[in-house]
C-alpha positions in Angstrom: 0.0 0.0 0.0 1.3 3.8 -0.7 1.1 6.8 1.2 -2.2 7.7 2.0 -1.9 11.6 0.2 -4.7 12.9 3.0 -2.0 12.4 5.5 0.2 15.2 3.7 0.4 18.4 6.0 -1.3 21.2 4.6 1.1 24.5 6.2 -2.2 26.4 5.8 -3.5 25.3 9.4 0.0 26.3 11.0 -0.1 28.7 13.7 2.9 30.5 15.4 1.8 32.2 19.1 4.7 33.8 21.2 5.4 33.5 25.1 2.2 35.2 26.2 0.2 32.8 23.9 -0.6 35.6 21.4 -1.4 34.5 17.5 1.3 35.5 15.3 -1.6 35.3 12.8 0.3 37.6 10.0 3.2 35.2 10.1 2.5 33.2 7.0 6.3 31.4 6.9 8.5 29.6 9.6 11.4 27.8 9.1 13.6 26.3 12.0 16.7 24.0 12.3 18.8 22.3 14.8 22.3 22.3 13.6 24.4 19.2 15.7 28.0 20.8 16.0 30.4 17.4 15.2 33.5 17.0 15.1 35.0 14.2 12.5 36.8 11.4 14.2 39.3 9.7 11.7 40.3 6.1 12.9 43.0 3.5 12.8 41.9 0.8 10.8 38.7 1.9 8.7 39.1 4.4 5.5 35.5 6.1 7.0 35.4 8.7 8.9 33.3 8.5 12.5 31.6 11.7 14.1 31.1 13.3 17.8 28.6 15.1 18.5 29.9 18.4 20.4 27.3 20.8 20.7 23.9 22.2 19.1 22.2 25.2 18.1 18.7 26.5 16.6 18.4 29.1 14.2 15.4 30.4 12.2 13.7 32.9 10.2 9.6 34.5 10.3 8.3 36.2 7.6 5.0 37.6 7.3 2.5 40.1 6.8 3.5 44.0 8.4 0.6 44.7 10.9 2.0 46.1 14.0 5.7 47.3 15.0 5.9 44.7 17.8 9.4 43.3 16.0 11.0 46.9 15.2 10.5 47.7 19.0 11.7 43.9 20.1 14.9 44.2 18.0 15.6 47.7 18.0 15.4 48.3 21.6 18.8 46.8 21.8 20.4 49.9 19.8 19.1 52.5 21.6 21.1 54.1 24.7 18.5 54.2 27.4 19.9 50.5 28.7 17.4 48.2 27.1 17.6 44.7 27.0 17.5 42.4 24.1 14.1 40.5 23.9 13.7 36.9 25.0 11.1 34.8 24.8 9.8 31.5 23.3 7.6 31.0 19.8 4.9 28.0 19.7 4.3 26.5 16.4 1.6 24.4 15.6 0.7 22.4 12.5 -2.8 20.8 13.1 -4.2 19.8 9.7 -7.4 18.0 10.2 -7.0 15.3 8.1 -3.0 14.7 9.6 -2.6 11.6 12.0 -2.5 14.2 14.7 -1.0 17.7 15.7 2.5 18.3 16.3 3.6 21.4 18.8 6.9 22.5 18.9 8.4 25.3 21.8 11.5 26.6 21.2 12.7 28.6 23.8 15.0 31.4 25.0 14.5 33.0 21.3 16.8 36.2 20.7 15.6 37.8 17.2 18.4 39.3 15.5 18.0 41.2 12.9 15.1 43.9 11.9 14.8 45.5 8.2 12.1 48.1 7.5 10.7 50.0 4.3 7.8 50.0 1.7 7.2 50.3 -1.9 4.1 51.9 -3.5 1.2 49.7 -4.5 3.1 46.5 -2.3 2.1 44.6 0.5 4.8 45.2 3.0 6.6 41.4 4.6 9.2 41.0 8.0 11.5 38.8 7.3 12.8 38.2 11.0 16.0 35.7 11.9 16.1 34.2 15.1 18.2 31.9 17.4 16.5 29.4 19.9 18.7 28.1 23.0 16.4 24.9 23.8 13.1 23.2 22.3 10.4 21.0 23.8 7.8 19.3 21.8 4.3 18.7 23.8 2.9 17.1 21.0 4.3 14.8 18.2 2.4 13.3 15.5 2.3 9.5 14.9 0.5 7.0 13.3 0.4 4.6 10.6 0.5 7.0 7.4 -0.5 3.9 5.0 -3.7 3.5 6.5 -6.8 5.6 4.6 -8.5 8.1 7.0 -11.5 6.0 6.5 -10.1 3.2 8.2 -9.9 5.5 11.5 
């Protein structure tokens, strides 16, 4: 049996809320990674090379629809004089298509956004792109399931 094409996860019911639960709802993109610092290991007596594991970090970048200036004020508060500290705080994405095996949650905490870049032009919509760093993650819900078997069958 193939994959049951239902099972697919449509982006269009992801959601991204930050640390006071608020909907992101004009983000319309997040992408996220967790980068596994190695080191390569070469050994006596094999031509292949073994890895260590050393450290991690998460990176990522928002983008989305201009509403408010909640991220000029978040990154920029750094670069003004008046002692300000940088923002920190934690981003929940959700992908909860209805027809998935399940939802997945994903927390990813102590998030510092970087990097803030403003303007317009005439008769355009105006996007944020905003890059971010994440210092841990938790996942409260995971998706599973058998994705051969038809939603029918459920």
């Amino acid at each position: 049996m193939a994959l049951q094409p239902e099972r697919t996860i449509n982006g269009s019911f992801g959601e991204v809320r930050d640390q006071d639960g608020l909907w992101l709802a004009n983000v319309q993109e997040i992408n996220y990674r967790i980068v596994i610092d190695r080191r390569d290991i070469s050994r006596s007596g094999t031509r292949r090379m073994g890895y260590k594991a050393m450290g991690t970090s998460g990176e990522g970048t928002m983008r989305g629809f201009k509403v408010t200036s909640m991220f000029l004020e978040r990154v920029g508060a750094v670069m003004r004089d008046d002692g300000a500290r940088q923002f920190v705080g934690q981003l929940m994405v959700k992908l909860a298509d209805p027809e998935a095996l399940g939802v997945e949650r994903v927390l990813l905490k102590a998030v510092k956004f970087w990097e803030f870049s403003g303007g317009f032009q005439v008769g355009e919509l105006v996007e944020e792109e905003i890059p971010f760093t994440f210092e841990d993650i938790d996942y409260p819900s995971v998706i599973r399931g058998d994705m051969l078997r038809p939603a029918s069958a459920v």
